[in-house]
C-alpha positions as CSV (number, residue, x, y, z in Angstrom):
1,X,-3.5,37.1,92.6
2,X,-3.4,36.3,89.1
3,X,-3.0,33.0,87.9
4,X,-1.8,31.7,84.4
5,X,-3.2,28.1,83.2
6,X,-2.9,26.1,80.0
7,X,-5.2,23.2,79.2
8,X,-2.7,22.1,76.9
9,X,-0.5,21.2,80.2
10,X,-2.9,18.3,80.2
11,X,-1.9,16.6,76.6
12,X,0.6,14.4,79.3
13,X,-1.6,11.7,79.9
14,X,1.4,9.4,81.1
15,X,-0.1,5.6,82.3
16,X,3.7,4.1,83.4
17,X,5.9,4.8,86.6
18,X,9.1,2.7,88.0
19,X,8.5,2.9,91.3
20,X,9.1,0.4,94.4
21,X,10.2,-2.0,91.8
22,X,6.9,-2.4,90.1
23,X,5.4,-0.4,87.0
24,X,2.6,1.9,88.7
25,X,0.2,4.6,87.6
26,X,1.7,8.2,87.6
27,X,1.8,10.0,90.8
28,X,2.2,13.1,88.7
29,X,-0.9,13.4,87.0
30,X,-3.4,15.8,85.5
31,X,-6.1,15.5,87.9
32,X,-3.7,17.7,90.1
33,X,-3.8,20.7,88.0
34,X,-7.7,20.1,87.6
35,X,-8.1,19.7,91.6
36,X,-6.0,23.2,91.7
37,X,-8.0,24.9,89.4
38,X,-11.1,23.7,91.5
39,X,-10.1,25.5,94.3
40,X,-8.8,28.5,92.7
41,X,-12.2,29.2,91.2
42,X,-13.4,28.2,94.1
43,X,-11.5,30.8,96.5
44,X,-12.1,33.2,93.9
45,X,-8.2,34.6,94.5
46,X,-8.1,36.3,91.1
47,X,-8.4,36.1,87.6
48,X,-7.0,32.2,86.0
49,X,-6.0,33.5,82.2
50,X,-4.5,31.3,79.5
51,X,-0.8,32.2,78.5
52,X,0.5,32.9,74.7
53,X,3.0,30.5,73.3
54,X,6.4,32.3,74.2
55,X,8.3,29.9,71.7
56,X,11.6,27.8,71.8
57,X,13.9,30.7,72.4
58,X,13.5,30.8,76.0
59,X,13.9,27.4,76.5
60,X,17.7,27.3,74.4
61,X,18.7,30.2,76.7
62,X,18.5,27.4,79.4
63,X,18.6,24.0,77.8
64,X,20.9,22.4,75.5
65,X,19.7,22.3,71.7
66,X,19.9,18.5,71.0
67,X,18.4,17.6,74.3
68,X,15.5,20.0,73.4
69,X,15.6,18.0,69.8
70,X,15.4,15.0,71.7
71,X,12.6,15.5,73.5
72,X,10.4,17.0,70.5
73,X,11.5,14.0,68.4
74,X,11.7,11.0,70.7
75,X,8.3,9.5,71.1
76,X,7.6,9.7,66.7
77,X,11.3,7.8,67.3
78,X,10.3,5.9,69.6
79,X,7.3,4.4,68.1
80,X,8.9,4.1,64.7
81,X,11.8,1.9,66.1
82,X,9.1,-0.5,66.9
83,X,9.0,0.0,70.6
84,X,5.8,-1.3,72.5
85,X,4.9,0.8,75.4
86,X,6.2,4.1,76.9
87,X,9.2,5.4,76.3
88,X,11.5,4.4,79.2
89,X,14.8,4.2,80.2
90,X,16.9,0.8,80.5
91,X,20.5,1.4,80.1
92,X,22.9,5.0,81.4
93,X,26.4,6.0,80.6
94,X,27.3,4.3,84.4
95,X,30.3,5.8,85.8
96,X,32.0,2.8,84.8
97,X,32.0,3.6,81.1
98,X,32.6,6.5,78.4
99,X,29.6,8.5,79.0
100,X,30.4,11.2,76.6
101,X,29.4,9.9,73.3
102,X,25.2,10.6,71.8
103,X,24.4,7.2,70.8
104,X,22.0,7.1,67.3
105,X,19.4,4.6,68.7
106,X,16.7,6.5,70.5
107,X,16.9,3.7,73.1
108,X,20.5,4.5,73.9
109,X,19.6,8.7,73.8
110,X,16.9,8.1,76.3
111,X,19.7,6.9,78.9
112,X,22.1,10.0,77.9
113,X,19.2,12.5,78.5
114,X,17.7,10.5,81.4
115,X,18.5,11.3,85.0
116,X,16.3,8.8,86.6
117,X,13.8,5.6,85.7
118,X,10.7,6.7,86.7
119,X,9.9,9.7,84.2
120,X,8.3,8.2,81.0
121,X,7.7,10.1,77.6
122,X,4.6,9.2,75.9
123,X,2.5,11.3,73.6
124,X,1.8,14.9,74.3
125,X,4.8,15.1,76.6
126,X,6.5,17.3,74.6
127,X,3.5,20.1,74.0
128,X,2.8,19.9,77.4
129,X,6.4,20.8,79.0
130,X,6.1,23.7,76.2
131,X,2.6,24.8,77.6
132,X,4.2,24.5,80.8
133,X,7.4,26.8,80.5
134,X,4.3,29.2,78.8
135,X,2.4,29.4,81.9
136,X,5.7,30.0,83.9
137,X,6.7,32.9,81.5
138,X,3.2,34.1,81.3
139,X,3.0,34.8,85.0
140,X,6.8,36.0,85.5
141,X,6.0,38.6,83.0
142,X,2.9,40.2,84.5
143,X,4.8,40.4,88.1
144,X,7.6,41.4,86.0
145,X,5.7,44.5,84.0
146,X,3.2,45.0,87.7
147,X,5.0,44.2,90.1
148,X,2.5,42.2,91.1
149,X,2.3,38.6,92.8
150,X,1.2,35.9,89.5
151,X,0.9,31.8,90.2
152,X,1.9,29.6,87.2
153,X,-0.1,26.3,87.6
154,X,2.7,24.6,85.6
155,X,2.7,20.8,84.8
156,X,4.9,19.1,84.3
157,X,7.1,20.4,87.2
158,X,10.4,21.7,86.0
159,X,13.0,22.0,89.3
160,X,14.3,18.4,88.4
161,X,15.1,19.2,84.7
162,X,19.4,19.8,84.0
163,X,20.3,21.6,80.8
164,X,20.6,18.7,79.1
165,X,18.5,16.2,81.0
166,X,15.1,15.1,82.3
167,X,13.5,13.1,85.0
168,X,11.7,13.7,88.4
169,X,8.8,14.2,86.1
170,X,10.5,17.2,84.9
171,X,11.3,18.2,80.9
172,X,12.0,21.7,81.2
173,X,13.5,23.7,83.9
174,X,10.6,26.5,84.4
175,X,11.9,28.1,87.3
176,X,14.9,28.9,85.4
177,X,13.2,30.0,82.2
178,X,11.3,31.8,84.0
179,X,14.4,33.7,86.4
180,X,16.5,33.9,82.7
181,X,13.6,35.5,81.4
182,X,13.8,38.3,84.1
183,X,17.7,38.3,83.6
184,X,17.3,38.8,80.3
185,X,14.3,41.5,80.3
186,X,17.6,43.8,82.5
187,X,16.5,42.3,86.1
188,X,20.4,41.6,87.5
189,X,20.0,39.8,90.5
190,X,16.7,37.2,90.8
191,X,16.2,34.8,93.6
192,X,14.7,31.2,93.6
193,X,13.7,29.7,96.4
194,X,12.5,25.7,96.0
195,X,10.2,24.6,99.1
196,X,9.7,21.4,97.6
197,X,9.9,18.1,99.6
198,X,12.9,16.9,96.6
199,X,15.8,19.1,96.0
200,X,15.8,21.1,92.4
201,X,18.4,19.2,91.5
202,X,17.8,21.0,87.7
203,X,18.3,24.4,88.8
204,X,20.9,24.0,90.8
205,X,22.8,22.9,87.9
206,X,21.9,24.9,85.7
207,X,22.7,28.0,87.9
208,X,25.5,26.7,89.5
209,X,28.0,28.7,88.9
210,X,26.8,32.2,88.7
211,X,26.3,35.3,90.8
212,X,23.1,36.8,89.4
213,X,20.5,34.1,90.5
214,X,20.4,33.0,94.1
215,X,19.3,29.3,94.6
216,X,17.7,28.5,98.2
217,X,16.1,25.2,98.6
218,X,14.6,23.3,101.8
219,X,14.5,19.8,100.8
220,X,14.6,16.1,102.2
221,X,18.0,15.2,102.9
222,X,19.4,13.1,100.0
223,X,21.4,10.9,101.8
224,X,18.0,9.0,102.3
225,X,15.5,10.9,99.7
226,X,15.2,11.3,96.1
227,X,17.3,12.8,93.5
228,X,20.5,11.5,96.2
229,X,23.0,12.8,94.4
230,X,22.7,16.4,95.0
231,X,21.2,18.8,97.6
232,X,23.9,18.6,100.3
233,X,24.7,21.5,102.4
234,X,28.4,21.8,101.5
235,X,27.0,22.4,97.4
236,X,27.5,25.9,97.4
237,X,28.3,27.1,93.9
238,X,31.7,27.2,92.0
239,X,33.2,30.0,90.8
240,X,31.5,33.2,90.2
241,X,28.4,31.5,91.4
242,X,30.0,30.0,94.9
243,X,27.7,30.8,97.7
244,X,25.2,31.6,95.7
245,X,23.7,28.1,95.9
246,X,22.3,27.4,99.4
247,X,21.3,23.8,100.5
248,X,19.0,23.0,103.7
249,X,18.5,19.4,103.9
250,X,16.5,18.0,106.4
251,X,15.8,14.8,107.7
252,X,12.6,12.6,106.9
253,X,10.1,13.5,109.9
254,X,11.0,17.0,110.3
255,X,8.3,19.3,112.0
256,X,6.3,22.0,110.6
257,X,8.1,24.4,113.5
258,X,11.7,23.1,112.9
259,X,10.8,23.3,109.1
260,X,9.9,27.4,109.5
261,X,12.8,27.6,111.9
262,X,14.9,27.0,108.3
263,X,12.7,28.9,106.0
264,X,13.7,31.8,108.6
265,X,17.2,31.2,107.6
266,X,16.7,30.8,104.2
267,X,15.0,34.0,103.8
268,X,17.6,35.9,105.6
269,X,19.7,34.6,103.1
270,X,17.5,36.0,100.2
271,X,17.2,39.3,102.2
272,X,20.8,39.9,101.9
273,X,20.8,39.0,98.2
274,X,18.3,41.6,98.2
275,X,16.4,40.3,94.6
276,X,14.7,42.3,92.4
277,X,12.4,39.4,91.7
278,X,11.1,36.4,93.8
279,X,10.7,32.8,92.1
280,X,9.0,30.4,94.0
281,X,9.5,26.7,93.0
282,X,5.8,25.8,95.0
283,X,6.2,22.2,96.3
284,X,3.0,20.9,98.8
285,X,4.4,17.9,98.9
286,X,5.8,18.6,102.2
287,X,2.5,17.7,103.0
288,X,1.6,15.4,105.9
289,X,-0.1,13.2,103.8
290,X,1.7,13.1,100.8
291,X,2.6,9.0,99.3
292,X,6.3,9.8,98.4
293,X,7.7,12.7,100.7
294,X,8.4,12.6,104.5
295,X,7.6,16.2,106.2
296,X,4.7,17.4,108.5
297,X,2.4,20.1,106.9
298,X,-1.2,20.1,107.7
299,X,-3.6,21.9,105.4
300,X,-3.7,25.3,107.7
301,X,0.1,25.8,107.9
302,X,0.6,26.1,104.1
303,X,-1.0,29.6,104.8
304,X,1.7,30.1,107.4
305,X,4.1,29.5,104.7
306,X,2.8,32.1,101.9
307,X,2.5,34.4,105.2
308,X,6.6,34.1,105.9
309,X,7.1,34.3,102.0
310,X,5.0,37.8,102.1
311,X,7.4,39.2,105.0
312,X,10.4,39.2,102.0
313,X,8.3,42.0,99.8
314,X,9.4,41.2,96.5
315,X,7.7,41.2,93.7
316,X,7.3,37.4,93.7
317,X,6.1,34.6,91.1
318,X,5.0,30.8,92.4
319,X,5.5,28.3,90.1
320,X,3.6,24.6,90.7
321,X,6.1,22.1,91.4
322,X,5.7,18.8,93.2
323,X,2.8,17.9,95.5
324,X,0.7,14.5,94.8
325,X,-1.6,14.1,97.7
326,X,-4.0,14.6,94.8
327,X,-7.4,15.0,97.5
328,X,-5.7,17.6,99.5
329,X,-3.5,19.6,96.8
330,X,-6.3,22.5,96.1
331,X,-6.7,23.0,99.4
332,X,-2.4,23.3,100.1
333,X,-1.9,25.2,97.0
334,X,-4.5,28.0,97.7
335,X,-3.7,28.2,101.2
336,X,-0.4,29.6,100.5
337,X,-1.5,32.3,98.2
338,X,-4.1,33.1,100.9
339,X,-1.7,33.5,103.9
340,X,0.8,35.5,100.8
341,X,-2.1,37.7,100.4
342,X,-3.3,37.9,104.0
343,X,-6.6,36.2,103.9
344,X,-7.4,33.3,106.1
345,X,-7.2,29.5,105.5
346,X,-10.0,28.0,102.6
């Protein structure tokens, strides 16, 4: 399998987190894509090539163009308003005011664009989120033009990224750049399924209300997990797009058996969709031992996993979301493309 990497995806070198009320080092950090790459090389699953820069054009055919402005301009801004430390968020349009105004101070833009506390912009943020969405339309394109399985080893993440907002670690939404893409290159119907522990809040947005890409996530239930305020079952598209946003929350705890049980359903769901391209939002933070999720994986099911996935035979692209058991994430990561390409556990 061929797999698409960037070393500018690095350039985030992020030292500040919110999280459990104290100011932490990142859980989303660069020393996951290097402990991926370790294991890729050494499975030896295929070729690791670096992408070509695909430009803003595919990112405005998903995100708003002041929120990309934003986030090219706001850590210069930042630091030239005289701001010590990352750029964080302190202050939201609260439901309890008028939330519809841009405000000019880059402290007050930060909240507009800002869906949560715990995602700083610093320096190379930016270029990395634009190396990332690279990577993610690098590989899309060689399954796209082979028909052939790609990874994109993308970082930052994307699935938590709105149209016109960031956070979950996320800037841009490369899962749907990347399914856009395909729309656009005369693809009509493309399917994303998210297997990550947190719901793709981002995507489901941003293709909520549409018929031609089919949203199917398994996620922590967000009546108790992180983003909260979406991922329930009973979101299920508007308009055009109702029922073609699927929701399988499940509770912290949940076995690896009951968790297959629902993949099961999910892919009937996709089946009957019946895609002409697969996009993978590739989560390993259901991982047993992963510091902020709650599911059961061991190493050796995650080739179960890429196993089921294979049973759907579409021409299918996986794209690196969450996962932060840094020690074991090489090993999770390559185990599903193993059991998707019917070779035994690492």
């Amino acid at each position: 399998m061929l797999t698409f990497h960037s070393d500018k995806t690095s350039l985030r070198q992020a030292n500040t987190e919110l999280h459990d009320g104290v100011l932490v080092t990142p859980f989303e950090s660069p020393e996951r894509v290097a402990l991926i790459l370790a294991h890729l090389k050494r499975s030896q699953l295929g070729e690791i090539r670096a992408p070509h820069a695909y430009g803003l054009a595919p990112v405005l055919a998903i995100h708003d163009k002041g929120y990309v402005d934003f986030l090219e301009s706001c850590w210069q801004r930042w630091q030239a308003a005289g701001h010590a430390g990352e750029a964080m968020v302190n202050i939201w349009p609260a439901r309890t005011m008028c939330g519809d105004r841009i405000p000019e101070a880059i402290s007050g833009q930060l909240g507009y664009y800002a869906l949560a506390a715990e995602t700083s912009i610093t320096q190379g943020t930016f270029d990395a989120a634009m190396a990332s969405k690279d990577v993610a339309l690098a590989a899309v394109s060689h399954t796209l033009s082979s028909g052939k399985p790609s990874f994109g080893l993308c970082r930052p993440p994307g699935h938590h990224a709105a149209s016109d907002q960031f956070g979950g670690y996320c800037f841009f939404n490369n899962a749907a750049i990347a399914a856009q893409h395909a729309r656009d290159a005369g693809k009509t119907r493309v399917a994303i399924l998210d297997v990550d522990f947190h719901h793709g809040n981002g995507t489901q947005q941003i293709f909520y209300d549409r018929e031609d890409v089919l949203f199917v996530s398994i996620h922590g239930d967000p009546a108790v997990t992180f983003p909260y305020y979406a991922g329930y079952a009973d979101e299920i598209g508007s308009g055009a797009g109702e029922g073609f946003t699927v929701n399988y929350p499940l509770p912290p705890g949940t076995d690896v058996t009951t968790w297959l049980a629902t993949l099961d359903q999910a892919m009937a769901r996709i089946q009957a969709f019946d895609p002409e391209l697969l996009v993978v939002s590739l989560g390993v933070d259901i991982f047993e031992g992963d510091p902020i999720s709650a599911f059961t994986f061991k190493s050796e099911d995650f080739v179960t996993l890429g196993e089921r996935l294979a049973q759907l035979k579409q021409p299918t692209t996986f794209l690196m979301e969450g996962g932060y058991a840094v020690e074991d994430i090489g090993v999770n990561v390559v185990n599903v493309l193993r059991g998707f390409n019917g070779e035994k556990a690492e």
